[in-house]
C-alpha positions in Angstrom: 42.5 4.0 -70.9 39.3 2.1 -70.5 36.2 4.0 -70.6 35.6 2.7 -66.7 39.2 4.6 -65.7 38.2 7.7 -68.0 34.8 7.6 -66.3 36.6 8.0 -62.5 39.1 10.3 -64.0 36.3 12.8 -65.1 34.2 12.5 -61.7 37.6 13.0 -59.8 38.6 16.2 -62.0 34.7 18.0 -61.4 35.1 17.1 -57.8 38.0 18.9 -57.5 36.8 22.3 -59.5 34.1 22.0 -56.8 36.0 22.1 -54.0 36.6 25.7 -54.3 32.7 26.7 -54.5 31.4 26.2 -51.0 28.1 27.3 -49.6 27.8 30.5 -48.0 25.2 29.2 -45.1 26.3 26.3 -42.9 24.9 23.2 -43.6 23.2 24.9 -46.7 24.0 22.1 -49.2 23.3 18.8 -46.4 20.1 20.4 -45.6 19.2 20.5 -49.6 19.9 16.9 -49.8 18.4 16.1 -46.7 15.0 17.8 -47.9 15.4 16.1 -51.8 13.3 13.4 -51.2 11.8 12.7 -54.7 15.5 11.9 -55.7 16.1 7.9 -55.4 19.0 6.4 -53.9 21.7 4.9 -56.7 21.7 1.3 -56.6 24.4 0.2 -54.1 27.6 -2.1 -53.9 27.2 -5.0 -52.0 30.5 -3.7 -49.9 28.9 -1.7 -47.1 31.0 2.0 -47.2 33.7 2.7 -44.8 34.0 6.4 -43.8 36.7 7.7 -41.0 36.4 10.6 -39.7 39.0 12.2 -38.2 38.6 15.0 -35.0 41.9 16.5 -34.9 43.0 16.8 -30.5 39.5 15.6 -29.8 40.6 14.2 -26.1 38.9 11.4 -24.8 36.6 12.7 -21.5 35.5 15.0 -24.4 32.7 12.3 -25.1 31.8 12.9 -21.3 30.5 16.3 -21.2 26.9 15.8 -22.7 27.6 18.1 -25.3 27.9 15.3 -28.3 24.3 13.7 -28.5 25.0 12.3 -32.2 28.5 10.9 -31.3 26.8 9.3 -28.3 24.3 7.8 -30.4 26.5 6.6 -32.2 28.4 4.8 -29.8 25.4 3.5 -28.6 24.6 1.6 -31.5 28.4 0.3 -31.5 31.2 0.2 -30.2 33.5 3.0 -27.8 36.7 2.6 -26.9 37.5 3.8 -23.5 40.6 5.7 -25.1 42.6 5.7 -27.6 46.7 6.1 -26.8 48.3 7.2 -29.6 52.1 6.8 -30.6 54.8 9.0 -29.3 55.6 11.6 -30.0 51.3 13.0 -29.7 51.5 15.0 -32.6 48.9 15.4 -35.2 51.1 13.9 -38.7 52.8 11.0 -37.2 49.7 9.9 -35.2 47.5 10.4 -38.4 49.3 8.5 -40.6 50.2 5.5 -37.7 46.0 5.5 -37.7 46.2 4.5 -41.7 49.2 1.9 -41.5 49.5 0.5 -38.5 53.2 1.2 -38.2 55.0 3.3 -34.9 56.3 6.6 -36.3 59.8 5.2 -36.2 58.8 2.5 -39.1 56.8 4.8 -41.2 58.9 7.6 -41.0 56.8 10.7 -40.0 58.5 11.2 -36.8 57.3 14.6 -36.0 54.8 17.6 -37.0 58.7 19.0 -38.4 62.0 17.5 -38.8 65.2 16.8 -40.9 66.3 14.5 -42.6 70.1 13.8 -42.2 70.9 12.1 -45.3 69.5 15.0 -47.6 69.3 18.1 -45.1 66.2 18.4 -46.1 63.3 19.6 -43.7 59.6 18.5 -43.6 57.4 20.6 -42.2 53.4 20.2 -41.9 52.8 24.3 -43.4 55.2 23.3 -46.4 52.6 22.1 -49.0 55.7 20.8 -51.5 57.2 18.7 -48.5 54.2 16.6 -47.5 53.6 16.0 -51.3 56.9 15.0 -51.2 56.9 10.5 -51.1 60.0 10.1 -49.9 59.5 11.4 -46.2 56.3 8.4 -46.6 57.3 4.8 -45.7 54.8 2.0 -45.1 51.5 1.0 -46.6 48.7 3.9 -46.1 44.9 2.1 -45.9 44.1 3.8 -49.4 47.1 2.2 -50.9 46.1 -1.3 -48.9 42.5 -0.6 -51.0 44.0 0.2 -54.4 45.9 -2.8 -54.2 42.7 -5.0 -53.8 40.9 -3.6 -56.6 38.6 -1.0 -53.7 38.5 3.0 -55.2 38.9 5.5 -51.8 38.8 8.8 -51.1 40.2 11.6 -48.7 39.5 14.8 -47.5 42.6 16.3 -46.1 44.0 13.2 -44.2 47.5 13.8 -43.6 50.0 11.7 -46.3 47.1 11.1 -48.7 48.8 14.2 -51.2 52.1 12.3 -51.4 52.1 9.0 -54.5 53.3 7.3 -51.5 54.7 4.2 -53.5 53.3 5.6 -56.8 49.9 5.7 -55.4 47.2 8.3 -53.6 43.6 7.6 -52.9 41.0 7.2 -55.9 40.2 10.6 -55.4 41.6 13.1 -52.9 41.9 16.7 -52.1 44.5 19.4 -51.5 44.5 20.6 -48.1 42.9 23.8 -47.8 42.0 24.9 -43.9 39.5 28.0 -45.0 37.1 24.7 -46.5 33.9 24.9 -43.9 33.2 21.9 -42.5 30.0 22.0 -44.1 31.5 21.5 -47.4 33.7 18.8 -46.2 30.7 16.9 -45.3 29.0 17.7 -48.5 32.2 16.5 -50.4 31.8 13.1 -48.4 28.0 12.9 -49.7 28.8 13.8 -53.0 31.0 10.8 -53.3 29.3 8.1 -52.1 26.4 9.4 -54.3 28.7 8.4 -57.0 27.4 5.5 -59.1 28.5 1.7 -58.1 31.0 1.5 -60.7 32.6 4.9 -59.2 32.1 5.3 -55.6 34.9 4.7 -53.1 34.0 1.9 -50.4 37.1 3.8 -48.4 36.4 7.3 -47.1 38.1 9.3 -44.8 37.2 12.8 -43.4 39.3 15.5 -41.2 38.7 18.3 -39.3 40.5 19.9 -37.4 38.2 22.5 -35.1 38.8 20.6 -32.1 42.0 21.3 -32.0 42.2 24.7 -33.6 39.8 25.8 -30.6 42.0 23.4 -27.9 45.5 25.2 -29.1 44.3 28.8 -28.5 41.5 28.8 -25.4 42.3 25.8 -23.6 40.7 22.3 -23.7 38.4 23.1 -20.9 37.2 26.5 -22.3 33.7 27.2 -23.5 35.1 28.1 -27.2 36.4 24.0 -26.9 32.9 23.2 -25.6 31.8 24.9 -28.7 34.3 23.8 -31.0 32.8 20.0 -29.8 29.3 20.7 -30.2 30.0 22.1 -33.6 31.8 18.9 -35.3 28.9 16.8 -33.2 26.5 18.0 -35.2 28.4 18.2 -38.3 28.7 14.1 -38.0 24.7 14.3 -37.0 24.1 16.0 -40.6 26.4 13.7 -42.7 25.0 10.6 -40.8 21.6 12.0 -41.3 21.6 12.6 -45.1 23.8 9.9 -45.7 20.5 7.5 -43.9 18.6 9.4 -46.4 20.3 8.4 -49.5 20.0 4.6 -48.7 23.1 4.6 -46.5 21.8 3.9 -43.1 23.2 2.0 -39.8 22.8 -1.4 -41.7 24.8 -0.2 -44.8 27.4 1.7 -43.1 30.1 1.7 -41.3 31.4 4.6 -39.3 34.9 4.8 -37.3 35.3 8.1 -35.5 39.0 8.6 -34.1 41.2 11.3 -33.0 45.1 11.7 -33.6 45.6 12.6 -29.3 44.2 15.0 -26.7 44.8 18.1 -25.0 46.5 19.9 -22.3 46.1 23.3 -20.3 49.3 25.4 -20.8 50.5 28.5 -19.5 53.6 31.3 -19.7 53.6 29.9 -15.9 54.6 26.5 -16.8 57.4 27.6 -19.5 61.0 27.1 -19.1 63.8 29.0 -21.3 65.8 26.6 -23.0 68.4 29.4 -23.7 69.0 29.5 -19.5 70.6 26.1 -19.6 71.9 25.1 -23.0 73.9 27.5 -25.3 71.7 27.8 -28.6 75.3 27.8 -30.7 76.2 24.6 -29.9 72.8 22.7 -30.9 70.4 22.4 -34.1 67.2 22.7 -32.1 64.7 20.7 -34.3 61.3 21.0 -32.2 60.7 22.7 -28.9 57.4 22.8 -26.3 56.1 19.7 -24.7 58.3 17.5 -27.2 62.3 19.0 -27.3 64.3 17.6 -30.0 67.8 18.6 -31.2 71.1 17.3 -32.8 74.6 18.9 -30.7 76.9 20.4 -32.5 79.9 17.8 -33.3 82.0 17.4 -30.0 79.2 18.5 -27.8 77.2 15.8 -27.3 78.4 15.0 -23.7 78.0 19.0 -22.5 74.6 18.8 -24.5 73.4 15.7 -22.5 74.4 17.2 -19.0 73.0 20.5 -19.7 69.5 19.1 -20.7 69.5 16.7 -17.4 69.9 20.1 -15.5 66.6 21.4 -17.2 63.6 21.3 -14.4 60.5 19.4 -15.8 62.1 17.3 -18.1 62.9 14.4 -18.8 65.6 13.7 -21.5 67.3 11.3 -23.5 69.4 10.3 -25.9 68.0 8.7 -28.8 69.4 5.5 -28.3 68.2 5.5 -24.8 64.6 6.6 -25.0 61.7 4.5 -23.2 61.3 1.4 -25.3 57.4 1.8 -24.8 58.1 4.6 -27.0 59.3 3.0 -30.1 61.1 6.1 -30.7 65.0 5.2 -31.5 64.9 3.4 -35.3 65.2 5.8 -37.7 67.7 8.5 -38.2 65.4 11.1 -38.4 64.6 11.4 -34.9 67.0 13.9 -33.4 70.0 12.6 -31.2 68.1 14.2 -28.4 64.9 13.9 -27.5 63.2 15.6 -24.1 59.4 15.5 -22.9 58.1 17.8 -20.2 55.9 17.4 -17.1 52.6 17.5 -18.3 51.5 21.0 -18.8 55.1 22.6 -18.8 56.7 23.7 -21.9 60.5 24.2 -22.5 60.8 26.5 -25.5 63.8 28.9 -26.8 63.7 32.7 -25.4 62.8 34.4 -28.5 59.9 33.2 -29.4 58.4 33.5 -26.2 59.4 37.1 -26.1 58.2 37.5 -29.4 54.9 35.9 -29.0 54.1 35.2 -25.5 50.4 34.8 -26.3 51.6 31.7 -28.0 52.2 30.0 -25.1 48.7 30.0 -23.6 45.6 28.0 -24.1 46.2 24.2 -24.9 48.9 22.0 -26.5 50.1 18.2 -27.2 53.4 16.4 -27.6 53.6 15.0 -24.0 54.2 11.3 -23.0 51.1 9.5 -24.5 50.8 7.6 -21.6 49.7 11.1 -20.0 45.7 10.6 -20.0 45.4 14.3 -20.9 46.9 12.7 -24.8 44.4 10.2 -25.2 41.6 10.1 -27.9 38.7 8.8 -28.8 37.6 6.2 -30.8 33.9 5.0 -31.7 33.0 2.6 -34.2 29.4 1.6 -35.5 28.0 -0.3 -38.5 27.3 -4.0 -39.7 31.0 -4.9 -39.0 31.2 -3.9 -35.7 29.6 -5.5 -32.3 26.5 -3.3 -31.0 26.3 -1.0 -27.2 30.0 -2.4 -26.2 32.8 -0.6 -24.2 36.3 -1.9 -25.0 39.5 -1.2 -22.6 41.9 1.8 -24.3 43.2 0.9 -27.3 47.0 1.7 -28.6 46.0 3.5 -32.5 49.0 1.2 -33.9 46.1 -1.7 -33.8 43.4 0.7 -35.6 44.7 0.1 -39.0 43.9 -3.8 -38.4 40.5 -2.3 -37.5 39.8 -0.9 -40.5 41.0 -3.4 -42.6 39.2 -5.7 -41.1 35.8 -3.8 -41.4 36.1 -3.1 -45.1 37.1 -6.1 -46.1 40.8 -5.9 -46.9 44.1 -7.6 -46.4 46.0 -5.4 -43.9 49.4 -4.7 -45.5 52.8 -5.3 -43.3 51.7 -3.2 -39.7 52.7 -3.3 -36.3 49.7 -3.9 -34.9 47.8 -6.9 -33.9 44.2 -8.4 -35.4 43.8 -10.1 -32.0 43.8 -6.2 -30.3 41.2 -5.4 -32.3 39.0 -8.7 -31.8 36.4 -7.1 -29.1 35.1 -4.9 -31.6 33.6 -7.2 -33.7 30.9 -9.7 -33.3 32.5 -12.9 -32.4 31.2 -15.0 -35.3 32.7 -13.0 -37.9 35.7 -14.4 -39.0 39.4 -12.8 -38.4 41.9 -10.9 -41.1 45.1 -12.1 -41.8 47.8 -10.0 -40.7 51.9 -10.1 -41.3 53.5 -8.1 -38.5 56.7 -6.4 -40.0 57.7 -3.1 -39.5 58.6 -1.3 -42.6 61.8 1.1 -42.3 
C-alpha cells in the first residue's frame, strides 16, 4: 500500500465515523463554512468537479410552481430538460441505477424496487440492507466504476447500487444508507469532500435525497406538505451551491446535474381494485402489486392466470414475452411471467393489505407507464461543460449516463444509450465521447 492509497484510506475511514454526528440546527455546519472566510480555498485539480444530485419523485411541472428560485437559477445559467422519461418500470432502484449506466432495467438487472430471482429463490428487496449490498443482483458498468477504471476517485451519498462491489468495485468513498441523515449533513458530507486535498478529492460526486418523494407518497404531489418538501431540497441545493462558490468552486469550476428517478401521481382508496376479486391468490406468487402488478402462476395456470388478469378493469396486462417493446421489459428472467400496469391513478393491490392499512393507499405513488407525463422528471444541468440558458426536448434517462460521462471527462462503458441524444446539451464546439452501444445481461 502506497502512502497515496493509505492517505484515501484514512480520509475515507474519518468520513465515515462522521457520518453518525450530525448538527442539531439545519444548515448549522453550511452556514459555518459559508461565514469562514479567512480559511483559503485548497489548490484545485485541473478536472472541474462533477456533483449529481439526485431528488427522489421530483416530477417535472415541479420546476413550474415558483417555489424553486435556486434550481431556476440554475437552469438559467444552463441547461433544462423539458422532462426526463425514465425506464419502465418508474420505480426508484431501477431508474437510479439506469441514471449511472446507461443500461434499460432489463440489461442491468434491477428490474424492480423488489423481486426474485428464479435461479436462486432468492429475493431483493430495497429495505433489505444485506440484499442491495449483495453484487450479484448488479449487472452493467455503474459511472463510479466507469471513474475508477480511468484512474478518477468518486464518491456517493446513498445512490442506490453504490454499497454493492459491483464487479469488485464501489465508489472512492461512499456511505451506508441511513434515511434519519438530515439533508443538511448530506450536504455538509458533499463539502467536506471536495474540500479534500487534490491528491484525495473525488472529481465524481453524487448526492440523494429522497424528501420529495417521502412527502409525494403520503400527502399527494399537489399538497402543500409536497410544496414544502420542494422548497426545502431547493434551498438545500442553494446552500451547497453557495458554500461550495465560496470555497473556490463556483459556476466556472463546477459542474452540476440535477435529476430525478420519475414523478408522481394522485391516488386514492377510490381508484383501488382487489386483486383477490378476480384472480385466486393460491394459484400465483404475487411479486409486486399497486400501479405496477407482477406475478409468476402457479405451474399449469398460466392460461387461467392470463384470462383472469384481462378481466381486471384498469389494467392492462401482459405476459412477459409480450410486453410493449417501448418498454424494454422482456430480457431477463427476473421479471415476472406477468406483468400488469394500471390506468393512471388506479391501483390493483391484494385485499389484505388494504384492509390492514387502508391509509396506505392514499396520497401519491409511481410505477405507471413512463410515458404517463405524471412519471416524468426533471433534469437541469449547468457548469463549464454544459451549453448556457437552453431548453432541450424530454430526454429518455437511458442517454444520461452518456451525459455524465461526457461532462467529466470519461469513457462511457458499454450503455444503451446514445452520445448523439445528449449532443444539445453541450456547446457545439466541444468535441464528442466515444461510446459502444451493448447491452450488458
Amino acid at each position: 500500500m502506497n502512502a497515496s492509497t493509505s492517505s484515501r484510506r484514512a480520509l475515507l475511514t474519518v468520513g465515515l465515523l462522521a457520518a453518525g454526528s450530525w448538527p442539531a440546527t439545519p444548515h448549522a455546519a453550511l452556514a459555518q463554512r459559508a461565514a469562514d472566510v479567512r480559511r483559503a480555498p485548497a489548490p484545485r485539480s485541473a478536472r472541474p468537479p462533477l456533483v449529481i444530485i439526485s431528488l427522489d419523485g421530483f416530477r417535472w411541472d415541479y420546476l413550474d410552481r415558483g417555489l424553486t428560485p435556486n434550481l431556476s437559477r440554475l437552469a438559467a445559467r444552463g441547461v433544462r430538460a423539458r422532462a426526463l422519461v425514465p425506464a419502465f418500470p418508474t420505480k426508484t432502484f431501477p431508474n437510479h441505477y439506469t441514471l449511472v449506466t446507461g443500461l434499460q432495467p432489463e440489461h442491468h438487472g434491477i428490474v424492480d424496487n423488489v423481486m426474485r430471482d428464479p435461479a436462486t429463490g432468492a429475493w431483493f428487496r430495497i429495505n433489505d440492507s444485506a440484499a442491495v449490498r449483495d453484487a450479484r443482483w448488479w449487472g452493467g458498468e455503474p459511472l463510479w466504476a466507469t471513474a475508477a477504471r480511468q484512474g478518477v476517485l468518486s464518491a456517493t451519498v446513498f445512490w442506490p447500487g453504490s454499497e454493492a462491489p459491483i464487479g469488485g468495485v464501489r465508489p472512492t468513498q461512499w456511505l451506508p444508507y441511513d434515511g434519519r441523515m438530515p439533508n443538511s449533513a448530506r450536504t455538509t458530507q458533499v463539502v467536506d469532500w471536495l474540500d479534500l486535498p487534490p491528491d484525495a478529492r473525488p472529481d465524481v460526486v453524487l448526492l440523494y435525497f429522497s424528501l420529495t418523494d417521502d412527502a409525494g407518497h403520503r400527502f399527494g404531489p399537489d399538497s402543500p406538505q409536497l410544496d414544502s418538501a420542494v422548497s426545502s431540497v431547493d434551498a438545500e441545493i442553494g446552500e451547497l451551491l453557495e458554500v461550495l462558490d465560496s470555497h473556490g468552486l463556483g459556476a466556472a469550476r463546477l459542474n452540476v446535474v440535477v435529476v430525478s428517478d420519475h414523478g408522481m401521481a394522485a391516488v386514492d382508496t377510490s381508484r383501488v381494485v382487489v386483486l383477490d376479486d378476480y384472480l385466486d391468490p393460491q394459484v400465483v406468487r404475487l411479486v409486486d402489486a399497486g400501479p405496477l402488478l407482477t406475478l409468476d402462476p402457479a405451474s399449469g395456470f398460466a392460461d387461467s392466470v392470463a384470462r383472469a388478469l384481462g378481466r381486471i378493469p384498469h389494467l392492462s396486462a401482459f405476459r412477459r414475452e409480450e410486453t410493449p417493446a417501448r418498454w424494454h421489459y422482456r430480457d431477463i428472467p427476473r421479471i415476472p411471467a406477468f406483468v400488469g400496469v394500471a390506468e393512471g391513478g388506479w391501483q390493483v393491490v391484494p385485499r389484505a393489505p388494504l384492509r390492514q392499512r387502508p391509509q396506505g393507499f392514499i396520497g401519491g405513488s409511481h410505477g405507471f407507464d413512463n410515458a404517463d407525463a405524471a412519471m416524468h422528471g426533471i433534469l437541469v444541468a449547468a457548469g463549464p461543460a454544459f451549453r448556457r440558458g437552453a431548453v432541450v426536448e424530454a430526454l429518455g434517462n437511458v442517454h444520461v449516463y452518456e451525459l455524465l460521462c461526457r461532462a467529466a471527462g470519461l469513457r462511457p462503458g458499454p450503455n444503451d444509450g446514445s452520445p448523439d441524444s445528449v449532443r444539445a446539451f453541450f456547446p457545439s464546439r466541444q468535441p464528442s465521447a466515444v461510446s459502444r452501444r451493448r447491452g450488458v445481461r
